[in-house]
C-alpha positions as CSV (number, residue, x, y, z in Angstrom):
1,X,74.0,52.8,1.3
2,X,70.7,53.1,3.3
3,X,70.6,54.1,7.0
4,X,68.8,51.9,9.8
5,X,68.7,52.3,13.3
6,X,69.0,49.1,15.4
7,X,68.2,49.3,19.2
8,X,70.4,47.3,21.2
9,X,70.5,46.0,24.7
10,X,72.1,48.7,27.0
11,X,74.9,46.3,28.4
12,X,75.7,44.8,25.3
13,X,76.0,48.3,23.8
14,X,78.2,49.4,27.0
15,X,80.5,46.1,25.7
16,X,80.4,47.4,22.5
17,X,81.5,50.8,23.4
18,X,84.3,49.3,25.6
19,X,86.0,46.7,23.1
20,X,85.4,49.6,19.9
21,X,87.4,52.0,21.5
22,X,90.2,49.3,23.3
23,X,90.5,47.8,19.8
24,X,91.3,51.1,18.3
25,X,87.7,51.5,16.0
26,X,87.0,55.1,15.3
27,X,82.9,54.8,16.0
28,X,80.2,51.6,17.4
29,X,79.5,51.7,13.7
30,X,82.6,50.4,12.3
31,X,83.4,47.9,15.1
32,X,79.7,46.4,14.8
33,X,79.9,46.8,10.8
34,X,83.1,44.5,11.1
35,X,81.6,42.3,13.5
36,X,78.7,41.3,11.0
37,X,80.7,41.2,8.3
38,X,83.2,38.8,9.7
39,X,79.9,36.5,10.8
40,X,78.2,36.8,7.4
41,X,81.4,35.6,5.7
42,X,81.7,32.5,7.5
43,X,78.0,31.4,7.0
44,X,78.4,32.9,2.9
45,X,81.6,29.8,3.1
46,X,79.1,27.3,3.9
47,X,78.6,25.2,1.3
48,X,74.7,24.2,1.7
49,X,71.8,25.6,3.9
50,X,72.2,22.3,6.2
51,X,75.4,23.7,6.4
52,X,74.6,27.6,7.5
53,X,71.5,26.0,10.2
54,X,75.1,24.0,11.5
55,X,76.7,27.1,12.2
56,X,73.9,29.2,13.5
57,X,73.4,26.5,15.6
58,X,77.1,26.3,16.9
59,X,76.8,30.2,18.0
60,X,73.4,29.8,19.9
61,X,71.5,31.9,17.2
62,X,69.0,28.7,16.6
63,X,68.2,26.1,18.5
């Protein structure tokens, strides 16, 4: 595994901070980690590109 550093948004990092440690994660690392992988599973089910643009769409990452 490689690391990378991401820069996030201060108040979406305070959220993250919040819900990691309410939902019993032991770092930001894990509970974003999870959070991706959870996301990129549900666009890997998509059967088609058509099909991933859909999604990406339906959670306001495209327009």
């Amino acid at each position: 595994m490689f690391g990378s550093k991401i820069k996030l948004d201060k108040n979406l990092l305070i959220r993250v901070k919040k819900f990691s440690e309410m939902a019993g994660y032991s770092s930001i690392e894990e509970f974003i980690t999870h959070a991706l992988e959870k996301e990129l599973a549900q666009l890997e089910d998509a059967d088609s590109e058509e099909e991933i643009k859909k999604k990406l769409q339906g959670l306001g990452y495209i327009s």
